[in-house]
Backbone as CSV, one residue per row, in Angstrom:
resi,resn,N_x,N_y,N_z,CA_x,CA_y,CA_z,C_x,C_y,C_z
1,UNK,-1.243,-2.173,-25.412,-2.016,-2.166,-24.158,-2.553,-0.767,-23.904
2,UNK,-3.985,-0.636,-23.454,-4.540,0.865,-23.257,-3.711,1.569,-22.163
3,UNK,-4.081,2.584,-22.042,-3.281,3.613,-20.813,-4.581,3.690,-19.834
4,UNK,-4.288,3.084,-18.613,-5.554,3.163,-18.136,-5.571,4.525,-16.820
5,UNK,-6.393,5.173,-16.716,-6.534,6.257,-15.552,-5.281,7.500,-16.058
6,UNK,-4.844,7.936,-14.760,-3.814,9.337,-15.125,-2.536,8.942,-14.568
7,UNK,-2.130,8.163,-14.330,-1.222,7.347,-13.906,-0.786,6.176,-14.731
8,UNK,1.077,6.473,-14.967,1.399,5.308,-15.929,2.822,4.898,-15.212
9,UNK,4.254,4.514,-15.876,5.168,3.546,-15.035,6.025,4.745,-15.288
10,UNK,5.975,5.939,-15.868,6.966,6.777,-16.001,7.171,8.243,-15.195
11,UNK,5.390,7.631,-13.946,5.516,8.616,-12.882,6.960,9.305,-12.636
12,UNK,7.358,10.632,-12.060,8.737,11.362,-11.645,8.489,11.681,-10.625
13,UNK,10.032,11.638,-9.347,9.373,12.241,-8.377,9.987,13.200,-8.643
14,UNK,9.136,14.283,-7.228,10.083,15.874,-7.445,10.888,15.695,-6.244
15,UNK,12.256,15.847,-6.704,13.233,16.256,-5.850,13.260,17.584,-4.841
16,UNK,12.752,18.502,-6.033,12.485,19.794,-5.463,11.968,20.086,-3.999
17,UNK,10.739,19.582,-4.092,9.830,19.831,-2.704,9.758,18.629,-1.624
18,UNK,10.379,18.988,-0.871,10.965,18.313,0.268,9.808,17.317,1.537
19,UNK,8.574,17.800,0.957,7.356,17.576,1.425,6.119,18.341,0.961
20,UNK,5.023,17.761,1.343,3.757,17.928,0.938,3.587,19.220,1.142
21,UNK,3.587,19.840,2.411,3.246,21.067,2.753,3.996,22.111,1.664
22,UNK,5.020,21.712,0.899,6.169,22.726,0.583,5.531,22.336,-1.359
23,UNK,5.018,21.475,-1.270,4.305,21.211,-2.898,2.851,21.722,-3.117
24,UNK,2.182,21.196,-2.026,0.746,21.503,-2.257,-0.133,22.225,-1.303
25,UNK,1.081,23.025,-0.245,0.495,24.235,0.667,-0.040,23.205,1.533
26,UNK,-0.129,22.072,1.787,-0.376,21.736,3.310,0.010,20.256,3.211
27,UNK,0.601,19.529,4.152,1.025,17.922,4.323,0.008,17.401,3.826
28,UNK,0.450,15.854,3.238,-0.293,15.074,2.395,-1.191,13.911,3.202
29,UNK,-2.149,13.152,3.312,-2.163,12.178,3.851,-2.803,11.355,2.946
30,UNK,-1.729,10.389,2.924,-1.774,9.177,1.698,-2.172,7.550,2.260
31,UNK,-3.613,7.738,1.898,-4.052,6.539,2.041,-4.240,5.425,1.411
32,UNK,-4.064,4.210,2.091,-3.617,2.772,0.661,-4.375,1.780,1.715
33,UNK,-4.640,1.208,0.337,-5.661,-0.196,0.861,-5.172,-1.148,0.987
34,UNK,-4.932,-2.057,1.645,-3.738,-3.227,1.558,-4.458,-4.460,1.224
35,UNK,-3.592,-5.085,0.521,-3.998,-6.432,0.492,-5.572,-6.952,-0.692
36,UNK,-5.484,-5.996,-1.935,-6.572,-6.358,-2.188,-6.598,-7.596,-2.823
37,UNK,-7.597,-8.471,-3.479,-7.247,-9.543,-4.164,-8.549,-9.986,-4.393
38,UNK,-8.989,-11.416,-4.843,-10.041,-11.887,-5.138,-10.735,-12.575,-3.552
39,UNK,-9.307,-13.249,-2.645,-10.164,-13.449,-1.751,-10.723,-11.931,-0.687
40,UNK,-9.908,-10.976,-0.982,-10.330,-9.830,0.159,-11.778,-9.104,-0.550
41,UNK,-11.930,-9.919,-1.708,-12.790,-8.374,-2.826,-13.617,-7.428,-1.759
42,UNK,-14.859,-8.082,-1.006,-15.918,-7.365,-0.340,-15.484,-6.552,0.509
43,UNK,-14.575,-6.640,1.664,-14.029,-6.265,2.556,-13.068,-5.105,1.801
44,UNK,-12.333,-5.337,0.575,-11.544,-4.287,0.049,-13.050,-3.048,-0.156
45,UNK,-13.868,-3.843,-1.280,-14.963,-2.854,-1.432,-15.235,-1.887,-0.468
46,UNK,-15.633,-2.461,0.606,-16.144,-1.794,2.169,-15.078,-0.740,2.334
47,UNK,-14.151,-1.132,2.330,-12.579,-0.375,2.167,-12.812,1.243,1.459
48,UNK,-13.078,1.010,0.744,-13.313,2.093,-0.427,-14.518,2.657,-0.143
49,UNK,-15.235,2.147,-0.059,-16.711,3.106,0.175,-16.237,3.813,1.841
50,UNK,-15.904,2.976,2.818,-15.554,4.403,3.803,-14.776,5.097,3.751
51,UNK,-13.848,5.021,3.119,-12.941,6.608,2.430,-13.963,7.391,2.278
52,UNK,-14.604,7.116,0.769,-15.374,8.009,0.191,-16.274,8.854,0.745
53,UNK,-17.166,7.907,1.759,-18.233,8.574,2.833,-17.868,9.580,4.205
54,UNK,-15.910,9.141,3.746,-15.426,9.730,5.125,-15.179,11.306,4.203
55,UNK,-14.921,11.647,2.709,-14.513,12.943,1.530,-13.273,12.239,1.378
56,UNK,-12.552,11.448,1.504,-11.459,10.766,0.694,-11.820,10.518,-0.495
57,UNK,-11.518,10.831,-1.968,-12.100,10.869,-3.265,-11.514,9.264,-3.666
58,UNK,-11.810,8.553,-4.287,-11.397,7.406,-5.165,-9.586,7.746,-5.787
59,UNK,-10.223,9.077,-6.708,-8.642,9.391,-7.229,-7.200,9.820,-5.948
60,UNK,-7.639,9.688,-4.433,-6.978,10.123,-3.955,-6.352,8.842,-2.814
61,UNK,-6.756,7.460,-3.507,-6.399,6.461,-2.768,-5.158,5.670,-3.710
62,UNK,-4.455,4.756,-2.749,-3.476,4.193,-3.496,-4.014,2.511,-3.313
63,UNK,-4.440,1.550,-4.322,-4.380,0.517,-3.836,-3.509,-0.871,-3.811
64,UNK,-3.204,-1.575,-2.938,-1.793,-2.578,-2.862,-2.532,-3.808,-3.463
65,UNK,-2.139,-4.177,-4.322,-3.175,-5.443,-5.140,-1.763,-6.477,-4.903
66,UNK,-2.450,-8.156,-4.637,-2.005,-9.061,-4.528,-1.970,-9.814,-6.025
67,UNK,-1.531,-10.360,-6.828,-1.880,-10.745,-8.122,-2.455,-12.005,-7.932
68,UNK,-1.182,-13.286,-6.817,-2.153,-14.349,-7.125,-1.942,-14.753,-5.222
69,UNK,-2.997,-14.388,-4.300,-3.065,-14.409,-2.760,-3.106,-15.846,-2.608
70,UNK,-1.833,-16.039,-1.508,-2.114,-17.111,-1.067,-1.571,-18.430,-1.966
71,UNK,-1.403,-18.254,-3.091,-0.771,-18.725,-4.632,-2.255,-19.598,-4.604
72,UNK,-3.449,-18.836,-4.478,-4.887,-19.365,-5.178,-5.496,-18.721,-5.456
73,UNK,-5.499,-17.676,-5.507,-6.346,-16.282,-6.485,-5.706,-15.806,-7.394
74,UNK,-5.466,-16.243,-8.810,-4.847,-15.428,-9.847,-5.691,-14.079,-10.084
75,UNK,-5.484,-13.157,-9.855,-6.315,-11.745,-10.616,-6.546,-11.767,-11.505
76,UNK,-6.309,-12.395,-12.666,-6.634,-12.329,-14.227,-7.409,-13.340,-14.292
77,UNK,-7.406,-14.408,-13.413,-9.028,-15.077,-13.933,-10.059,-14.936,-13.061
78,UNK,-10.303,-13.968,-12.372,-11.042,-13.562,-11.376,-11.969,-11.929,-11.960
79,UNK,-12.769,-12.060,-12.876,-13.666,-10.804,-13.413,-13.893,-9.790,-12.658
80,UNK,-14.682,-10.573,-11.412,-14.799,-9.490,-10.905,-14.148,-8.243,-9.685
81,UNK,-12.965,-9.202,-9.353,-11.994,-7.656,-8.758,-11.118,-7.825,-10.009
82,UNK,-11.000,-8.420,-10.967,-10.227,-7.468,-12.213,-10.759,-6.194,-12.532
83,UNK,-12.595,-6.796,-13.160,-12.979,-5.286,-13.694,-13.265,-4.495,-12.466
84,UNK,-13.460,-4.568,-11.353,-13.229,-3.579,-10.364,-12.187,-2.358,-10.197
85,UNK,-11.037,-3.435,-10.006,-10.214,-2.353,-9.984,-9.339,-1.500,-11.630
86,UNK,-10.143,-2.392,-12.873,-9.883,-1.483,-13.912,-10.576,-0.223,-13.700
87,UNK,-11.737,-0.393,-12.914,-12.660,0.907,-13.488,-12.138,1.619,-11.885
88,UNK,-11.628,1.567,-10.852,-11.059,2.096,-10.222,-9.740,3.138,-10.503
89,UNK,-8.982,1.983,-11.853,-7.762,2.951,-12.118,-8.071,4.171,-13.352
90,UNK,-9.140,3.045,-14.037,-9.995,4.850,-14.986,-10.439,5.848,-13.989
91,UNK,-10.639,5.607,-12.813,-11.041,7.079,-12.007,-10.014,7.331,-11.480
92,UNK,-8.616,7.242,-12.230,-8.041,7.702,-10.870,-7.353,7.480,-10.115
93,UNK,-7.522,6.369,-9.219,-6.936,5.717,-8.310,-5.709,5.470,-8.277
94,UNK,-4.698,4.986,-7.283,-3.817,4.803,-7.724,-3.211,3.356,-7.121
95,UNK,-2.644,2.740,-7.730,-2.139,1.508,-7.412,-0.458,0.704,-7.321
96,UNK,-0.782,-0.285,-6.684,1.082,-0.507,-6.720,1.047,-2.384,-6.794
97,UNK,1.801,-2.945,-6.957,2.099,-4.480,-6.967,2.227,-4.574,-5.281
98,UNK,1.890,-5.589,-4.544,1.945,-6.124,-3.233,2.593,-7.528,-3.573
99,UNK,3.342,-7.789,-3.736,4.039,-9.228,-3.988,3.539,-10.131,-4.558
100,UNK,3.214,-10.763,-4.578,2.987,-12.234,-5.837,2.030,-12.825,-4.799
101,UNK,2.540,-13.747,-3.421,1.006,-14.509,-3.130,0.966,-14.086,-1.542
102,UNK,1.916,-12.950,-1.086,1.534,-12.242,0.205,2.085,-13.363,1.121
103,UNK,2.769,-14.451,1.116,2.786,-15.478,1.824,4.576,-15.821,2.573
104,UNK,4.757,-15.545,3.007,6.255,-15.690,3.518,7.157,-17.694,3.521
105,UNK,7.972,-18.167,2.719,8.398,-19.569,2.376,9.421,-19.443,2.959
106,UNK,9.786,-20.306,3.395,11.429,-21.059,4.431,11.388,-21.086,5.668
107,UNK,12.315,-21.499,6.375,12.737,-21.400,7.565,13.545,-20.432,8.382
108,UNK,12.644,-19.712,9.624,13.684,-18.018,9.620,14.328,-18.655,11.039
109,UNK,15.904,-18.743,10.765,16.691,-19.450,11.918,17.066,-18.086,12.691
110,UNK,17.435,-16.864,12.058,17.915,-15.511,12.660,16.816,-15.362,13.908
111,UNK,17.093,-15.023,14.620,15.959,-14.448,15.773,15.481,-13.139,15.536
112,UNK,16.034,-11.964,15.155,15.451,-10.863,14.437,14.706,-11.038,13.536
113,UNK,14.908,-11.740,12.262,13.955,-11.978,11.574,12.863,-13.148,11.508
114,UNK,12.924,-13.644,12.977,11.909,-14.543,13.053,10.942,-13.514,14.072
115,UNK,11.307,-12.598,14.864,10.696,-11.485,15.202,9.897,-10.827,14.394
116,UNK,10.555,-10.515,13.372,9.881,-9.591,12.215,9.007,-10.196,11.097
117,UNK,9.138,-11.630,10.779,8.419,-12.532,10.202,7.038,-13.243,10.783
118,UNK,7.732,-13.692,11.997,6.726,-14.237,12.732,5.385,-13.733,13.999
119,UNK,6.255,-12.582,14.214,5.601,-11.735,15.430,5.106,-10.266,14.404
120,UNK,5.536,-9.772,14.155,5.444,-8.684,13.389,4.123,-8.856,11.963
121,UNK,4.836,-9.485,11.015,4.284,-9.864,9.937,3.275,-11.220,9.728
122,UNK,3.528,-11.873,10.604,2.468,-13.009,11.020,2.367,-13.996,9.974
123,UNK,3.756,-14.388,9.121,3.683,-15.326,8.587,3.761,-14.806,6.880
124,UNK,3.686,-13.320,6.805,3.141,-12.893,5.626,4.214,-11.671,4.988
125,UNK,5.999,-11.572,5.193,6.589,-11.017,5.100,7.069,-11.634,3.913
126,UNK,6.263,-11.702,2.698,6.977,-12.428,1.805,8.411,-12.460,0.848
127,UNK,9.028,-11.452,1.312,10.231,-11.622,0.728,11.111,-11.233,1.721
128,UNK,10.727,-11.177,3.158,12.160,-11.128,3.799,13.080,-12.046,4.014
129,UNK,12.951,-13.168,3.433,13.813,-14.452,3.383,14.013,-14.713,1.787
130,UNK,14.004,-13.876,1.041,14.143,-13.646,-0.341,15.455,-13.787,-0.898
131,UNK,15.959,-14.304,-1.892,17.407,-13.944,-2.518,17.125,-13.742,-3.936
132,UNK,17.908,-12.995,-4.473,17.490,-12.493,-5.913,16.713,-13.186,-7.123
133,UNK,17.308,-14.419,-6.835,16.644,-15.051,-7.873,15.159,-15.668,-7.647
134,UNK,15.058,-15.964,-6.772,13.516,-16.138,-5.841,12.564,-14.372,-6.505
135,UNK,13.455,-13.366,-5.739,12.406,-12.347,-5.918,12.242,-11.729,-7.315
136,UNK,12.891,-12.099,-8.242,13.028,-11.666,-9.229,11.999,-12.565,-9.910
137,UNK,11.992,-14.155,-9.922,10.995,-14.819,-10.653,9.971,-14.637,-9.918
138,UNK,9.259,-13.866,-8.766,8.006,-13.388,-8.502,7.559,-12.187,-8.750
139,UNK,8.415,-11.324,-9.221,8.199,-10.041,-9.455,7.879,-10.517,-11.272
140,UNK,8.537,-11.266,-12.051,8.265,-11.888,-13.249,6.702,-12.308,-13.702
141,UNK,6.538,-12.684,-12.467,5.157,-13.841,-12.296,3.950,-12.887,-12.067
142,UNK,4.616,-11.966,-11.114,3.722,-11.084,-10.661,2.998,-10.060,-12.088
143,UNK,3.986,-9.108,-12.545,3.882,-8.544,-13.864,3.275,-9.216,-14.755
144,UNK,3.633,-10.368,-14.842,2.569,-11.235,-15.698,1.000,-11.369,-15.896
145,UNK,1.165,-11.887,-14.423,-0.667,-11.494,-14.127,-1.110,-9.918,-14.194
146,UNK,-0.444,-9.351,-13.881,-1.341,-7.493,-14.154,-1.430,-7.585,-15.268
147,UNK,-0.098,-8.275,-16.569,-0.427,-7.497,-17.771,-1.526,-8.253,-18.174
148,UNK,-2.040,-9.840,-18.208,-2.966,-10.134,-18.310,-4.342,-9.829,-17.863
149,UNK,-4.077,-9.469,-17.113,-5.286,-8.362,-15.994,-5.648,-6.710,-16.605
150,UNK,-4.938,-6.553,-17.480,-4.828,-5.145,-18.490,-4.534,-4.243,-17.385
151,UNK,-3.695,-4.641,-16.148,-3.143,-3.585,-15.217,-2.013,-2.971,-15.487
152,UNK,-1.612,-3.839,-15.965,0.248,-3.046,-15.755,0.867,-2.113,-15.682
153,UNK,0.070,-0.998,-16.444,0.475,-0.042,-16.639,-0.188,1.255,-15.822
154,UNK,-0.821,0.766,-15.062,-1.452,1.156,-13.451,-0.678,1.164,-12.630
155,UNK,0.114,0.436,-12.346,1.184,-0.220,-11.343,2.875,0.833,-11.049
156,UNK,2.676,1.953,-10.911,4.164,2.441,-10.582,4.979,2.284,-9.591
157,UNK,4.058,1.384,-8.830,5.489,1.346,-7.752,5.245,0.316,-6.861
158,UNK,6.035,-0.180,-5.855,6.128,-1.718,-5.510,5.886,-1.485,-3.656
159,UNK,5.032,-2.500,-2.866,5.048,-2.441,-1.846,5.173,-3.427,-0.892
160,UNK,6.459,-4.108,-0.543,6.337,-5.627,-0.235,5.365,-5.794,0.686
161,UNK,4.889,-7.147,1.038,3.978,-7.557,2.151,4.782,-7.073,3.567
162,UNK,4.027,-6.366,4.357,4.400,-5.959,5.981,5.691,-5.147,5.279
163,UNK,5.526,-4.623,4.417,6.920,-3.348,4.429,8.505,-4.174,4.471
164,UNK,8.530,-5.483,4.270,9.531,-6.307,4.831,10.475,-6.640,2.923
165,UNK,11.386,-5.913,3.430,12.401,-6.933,2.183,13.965,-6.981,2.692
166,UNK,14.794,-8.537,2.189,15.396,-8.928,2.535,16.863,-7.673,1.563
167,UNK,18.226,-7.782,2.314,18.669,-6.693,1.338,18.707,-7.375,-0.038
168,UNK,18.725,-8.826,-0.814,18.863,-8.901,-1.700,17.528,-9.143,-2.753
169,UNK,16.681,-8.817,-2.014,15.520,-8.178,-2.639,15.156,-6.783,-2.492
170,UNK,15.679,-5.869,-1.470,15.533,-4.903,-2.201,16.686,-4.043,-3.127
171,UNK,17.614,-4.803,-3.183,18.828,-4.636,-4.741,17.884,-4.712,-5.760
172,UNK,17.031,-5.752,-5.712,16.430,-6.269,-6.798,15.448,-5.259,-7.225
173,UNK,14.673,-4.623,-6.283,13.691,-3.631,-6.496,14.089,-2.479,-6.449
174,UNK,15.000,-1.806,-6.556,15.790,-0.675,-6.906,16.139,-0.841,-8.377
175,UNK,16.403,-1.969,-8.960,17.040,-2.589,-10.335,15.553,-2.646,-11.329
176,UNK,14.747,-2.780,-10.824,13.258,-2.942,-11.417,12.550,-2.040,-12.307
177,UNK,12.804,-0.749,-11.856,11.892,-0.078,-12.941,11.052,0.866,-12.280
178,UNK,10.638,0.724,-10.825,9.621,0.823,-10.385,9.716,2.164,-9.946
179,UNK,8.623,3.023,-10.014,9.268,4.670,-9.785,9.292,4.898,-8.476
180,UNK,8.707,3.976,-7.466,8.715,4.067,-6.272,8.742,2.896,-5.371
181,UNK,8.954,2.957,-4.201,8.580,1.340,-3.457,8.115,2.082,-2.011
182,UNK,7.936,1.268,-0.860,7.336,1.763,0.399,7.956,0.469,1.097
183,UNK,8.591,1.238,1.990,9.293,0.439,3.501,8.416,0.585,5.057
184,UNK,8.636,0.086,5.694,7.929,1.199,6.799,8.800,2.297,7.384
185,UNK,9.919,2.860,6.922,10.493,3.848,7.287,9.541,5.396,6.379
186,UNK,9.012,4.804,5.354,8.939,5.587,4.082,8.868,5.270,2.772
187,UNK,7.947,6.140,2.343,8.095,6.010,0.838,9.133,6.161,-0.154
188,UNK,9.843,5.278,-0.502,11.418,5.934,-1.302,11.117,6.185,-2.544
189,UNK,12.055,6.820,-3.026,11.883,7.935,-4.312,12.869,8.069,-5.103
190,UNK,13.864,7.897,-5.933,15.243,8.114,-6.107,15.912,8.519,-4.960
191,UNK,15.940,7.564,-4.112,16.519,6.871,-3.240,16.148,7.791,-2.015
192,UNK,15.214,9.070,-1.879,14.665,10.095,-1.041,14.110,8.988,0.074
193,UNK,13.876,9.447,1.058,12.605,8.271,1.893,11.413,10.075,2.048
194,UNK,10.664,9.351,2.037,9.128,10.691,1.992,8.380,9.681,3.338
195,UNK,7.526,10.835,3.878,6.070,10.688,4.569,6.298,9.551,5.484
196,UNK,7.288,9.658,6.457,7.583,8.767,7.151,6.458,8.456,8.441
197,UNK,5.767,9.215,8.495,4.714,8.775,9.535,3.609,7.782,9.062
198,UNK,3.365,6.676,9.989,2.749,6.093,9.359,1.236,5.506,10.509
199,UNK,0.383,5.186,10.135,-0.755,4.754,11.558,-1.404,3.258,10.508
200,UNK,-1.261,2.605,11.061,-2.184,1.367,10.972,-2.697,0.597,11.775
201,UNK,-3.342,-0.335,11.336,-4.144,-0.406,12.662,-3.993,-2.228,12.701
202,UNK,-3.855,-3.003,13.809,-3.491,-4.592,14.339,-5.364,-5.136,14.301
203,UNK,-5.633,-5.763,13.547,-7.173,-6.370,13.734,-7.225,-7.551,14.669
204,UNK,-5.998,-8.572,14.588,-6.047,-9.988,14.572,-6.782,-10.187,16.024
205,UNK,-6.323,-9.219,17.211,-6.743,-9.756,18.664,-7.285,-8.474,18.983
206,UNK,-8.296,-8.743,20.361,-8.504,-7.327,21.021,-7.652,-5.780,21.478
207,UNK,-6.800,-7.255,21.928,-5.527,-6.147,22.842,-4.648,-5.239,21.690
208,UNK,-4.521,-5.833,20.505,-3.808,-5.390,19.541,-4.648,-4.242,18.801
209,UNK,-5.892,-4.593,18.172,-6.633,-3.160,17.863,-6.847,-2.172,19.118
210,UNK,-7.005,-2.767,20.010,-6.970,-1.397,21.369,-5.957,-0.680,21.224
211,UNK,-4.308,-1.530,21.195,-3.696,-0.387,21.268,-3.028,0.317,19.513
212,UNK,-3.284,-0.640,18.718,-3.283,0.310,17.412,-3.859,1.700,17.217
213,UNK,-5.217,1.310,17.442,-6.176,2.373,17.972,-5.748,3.551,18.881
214,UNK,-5.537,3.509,19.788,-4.866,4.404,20.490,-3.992,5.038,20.362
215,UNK,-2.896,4.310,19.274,-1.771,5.418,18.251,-2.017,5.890,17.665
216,UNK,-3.222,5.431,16.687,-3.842,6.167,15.814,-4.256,7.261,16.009
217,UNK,-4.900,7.577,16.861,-5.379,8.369,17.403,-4.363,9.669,17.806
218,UNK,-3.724,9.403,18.910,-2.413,10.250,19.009,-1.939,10.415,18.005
219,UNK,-1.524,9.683,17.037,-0.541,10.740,15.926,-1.287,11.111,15.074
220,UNK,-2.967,11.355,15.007,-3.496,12.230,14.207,-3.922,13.302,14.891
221,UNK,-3.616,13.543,16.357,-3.567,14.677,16.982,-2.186,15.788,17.210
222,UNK,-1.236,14.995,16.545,0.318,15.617,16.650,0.159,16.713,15.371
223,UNK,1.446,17.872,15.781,1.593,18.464,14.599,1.154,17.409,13.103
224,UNK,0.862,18.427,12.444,0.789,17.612,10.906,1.836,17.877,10.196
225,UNK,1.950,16.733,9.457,2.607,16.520,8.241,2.243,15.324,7.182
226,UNK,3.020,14.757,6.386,2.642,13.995,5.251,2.637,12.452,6.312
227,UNK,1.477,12.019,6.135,0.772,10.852,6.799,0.531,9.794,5.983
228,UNK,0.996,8.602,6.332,0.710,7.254,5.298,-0.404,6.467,6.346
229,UNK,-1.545,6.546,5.776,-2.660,6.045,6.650,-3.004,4.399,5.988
230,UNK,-2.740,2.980,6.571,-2.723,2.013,5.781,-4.182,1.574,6.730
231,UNK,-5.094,0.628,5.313,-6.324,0.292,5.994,-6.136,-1.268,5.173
232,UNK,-6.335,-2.308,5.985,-6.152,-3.458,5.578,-7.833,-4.393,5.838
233,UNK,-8.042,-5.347,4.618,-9.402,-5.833,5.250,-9.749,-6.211,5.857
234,UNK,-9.417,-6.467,7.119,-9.107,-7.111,8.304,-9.870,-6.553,9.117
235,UNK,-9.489,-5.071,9.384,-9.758,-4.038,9.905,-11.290,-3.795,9.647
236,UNK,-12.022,-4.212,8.248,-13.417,-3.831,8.279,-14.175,-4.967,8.868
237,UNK,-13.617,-5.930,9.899,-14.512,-6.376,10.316,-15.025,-6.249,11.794
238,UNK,-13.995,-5.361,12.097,-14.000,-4.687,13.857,-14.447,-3.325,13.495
239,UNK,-15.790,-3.178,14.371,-16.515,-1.908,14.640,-15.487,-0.925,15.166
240,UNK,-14.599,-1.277,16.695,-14.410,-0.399,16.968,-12.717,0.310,16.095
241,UNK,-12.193,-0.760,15.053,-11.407,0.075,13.931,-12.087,0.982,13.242
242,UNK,-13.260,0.428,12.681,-13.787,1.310,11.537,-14.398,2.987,12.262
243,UNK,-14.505,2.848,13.608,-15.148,4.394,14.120,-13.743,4.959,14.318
244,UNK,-12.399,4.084,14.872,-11.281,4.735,15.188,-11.005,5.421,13.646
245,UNK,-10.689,4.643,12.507,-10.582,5.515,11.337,-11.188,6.615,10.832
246,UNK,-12.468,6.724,11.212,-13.370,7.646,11.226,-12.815,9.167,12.055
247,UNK,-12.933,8.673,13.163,-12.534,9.575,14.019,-11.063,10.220,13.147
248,UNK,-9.785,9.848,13.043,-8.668,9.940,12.845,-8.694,10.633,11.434
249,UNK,-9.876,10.135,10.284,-10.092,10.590,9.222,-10.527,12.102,9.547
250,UNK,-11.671,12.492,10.415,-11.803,13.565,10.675,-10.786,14.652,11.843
251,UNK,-9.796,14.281,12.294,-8.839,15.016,12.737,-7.701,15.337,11.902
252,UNK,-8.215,14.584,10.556,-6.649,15.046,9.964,-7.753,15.738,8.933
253,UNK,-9.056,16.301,8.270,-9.453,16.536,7.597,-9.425,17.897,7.033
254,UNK,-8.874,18.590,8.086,-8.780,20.353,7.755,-7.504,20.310,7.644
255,UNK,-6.417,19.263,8.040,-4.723,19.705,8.082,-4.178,18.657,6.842
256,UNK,-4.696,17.705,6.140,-4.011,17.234,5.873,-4.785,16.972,3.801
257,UNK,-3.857,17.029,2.972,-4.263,16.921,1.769,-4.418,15.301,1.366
258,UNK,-5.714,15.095,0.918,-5.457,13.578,0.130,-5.007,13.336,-0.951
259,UNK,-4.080,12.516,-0.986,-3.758,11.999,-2.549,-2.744,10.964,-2.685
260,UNK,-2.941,10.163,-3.926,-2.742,9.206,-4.244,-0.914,9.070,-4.133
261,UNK,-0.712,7.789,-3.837,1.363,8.226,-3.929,1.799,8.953,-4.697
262,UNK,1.150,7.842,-6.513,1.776,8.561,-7.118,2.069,10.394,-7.543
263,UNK,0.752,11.011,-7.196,0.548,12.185,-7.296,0.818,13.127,-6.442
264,UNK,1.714,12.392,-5.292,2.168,12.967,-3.876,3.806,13.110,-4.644
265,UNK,4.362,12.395,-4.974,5.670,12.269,-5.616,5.834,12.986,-6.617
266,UNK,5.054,12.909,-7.732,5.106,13.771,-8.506,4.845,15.697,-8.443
267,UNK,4.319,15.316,-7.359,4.378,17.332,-6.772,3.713,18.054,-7.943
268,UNK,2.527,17.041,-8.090,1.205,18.146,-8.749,0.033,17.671,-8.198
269,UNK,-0.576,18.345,-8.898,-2.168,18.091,-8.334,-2.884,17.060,-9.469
């Protein structure tokens, strides 16, 4: 299989530098595209071109690819966000597995995690009702389709749907291989948590992008540090997200470094 882009599965993190500012002379802000797939393609596209127009470089994005969304978009028989995001990871880019079909299965009887499933994640926490053997034959399934997709070796690190895993899925993803994963506490690392701040933004209702928006905002006016900025396609279809990112893109633009996870972890340039 080719080696595609500058990024492979044997990424390292550095233990050493305790944060961005202390690796690359100023906090990082690491932006990731969520949710890409065959049904998001255009909206992911849109995704990517306002980074770029905002000076976010291609090589300095991370993207969360779905393999098969919804369990009806396989990525490998889908050309055109396959060869998309091949020629995305030849520039560069950087990418991670987003679960198998993004879709959350069973019945959540716990009230916390019907909170966090149902209110939170909206149906789409796909492995917080997970048990090993479930997440293990989707993580199987999943790998499958990248390697058929000539991704695989793009892929260093794992990001469940809504940041959500059950503990016996994330045993499972510690056991995996994967040089990294992302919670919403943080990016973990040999077992480090990194860049715990995080801003995203709620599309589904008014009231919810109003006040996403409005955090956003505030915590790109707070001291800086290493920032996980998540943009989902959702989000490109509300005007007033796409000026809030804008805005937020340009308050963090003199304080904050872009770059891709993997190259945030690894503590080079």
């Amino acid at each position: 299989m080719r080696r595609i882009g500058r990024v492979a599965l044997h990424v390292r993190c550095n233990r050493r530098s305790p944060n961005g500012a202390a690796a690359f002379g100023r906090p990082a802000l690491l932006v990731s595209i969520h949710d890409v797939s065959p049904l998001t393609l255009e909206a992911s596209r849109r995704a990517v071109a306002l980074m770029q127009s905002e000076g976010i470089p291609v090589q300095a994005l991370t993207l969360l690819v779905i393999p098969r969304h919804e369990n009806r978009a396989p990525l490998d028989l889908h050309g055109p966000t396959r060869d998309w995001l091949r020629r995305l990871a030849d520039a560069g880019a950087g990418m991670a597995m987003h679960g198998l079909t993004h879709r959350m299965e069973g019945r959540v009887r716990d009230p916390w995690r019907w909170a966090l499933g149902k209110g939170f994640a909206r149906g789409q926490g796909e492995f917080l009702l997970s048990d090993r053997i479930d997440f293990a034959r989707s993580l199987d399934a999943s790998r499958a389709i990248f390697r058929r997709a000539g991704l695989e070796e793009a892929l260093p690190g794992f990001v469940p749907p809504a940041w959500l895993l059950s503990r016996a899925a994330l045993i499972e993803v510690r056991r995996s291989g994967f040089a990294y994963y992302e919670r919403l506490s943080g990016i973990v690392c040999r077992d480090v948590v990194r860049a715990r701040r995080l801003i995203g933004f709620g599309s589904l209702t008014a009231i919810e992008a109003r006040t996403t928006i409005a955090y956003g905002r505030w915590q790109s006016l707070r001291a800086p540090e290493d920032t996980r900025l998540a943009i989902h396609p959702a989000d490109m279809e509300r005007p007033s997200t796409v000026n809030a990112i804008r805005t937020i893109l340009e308050n963090f633009r003199h304080g904050l470094r872009p770059l891709n996870y993997a190259e945030y972890l690894h503590g080079v340039v």
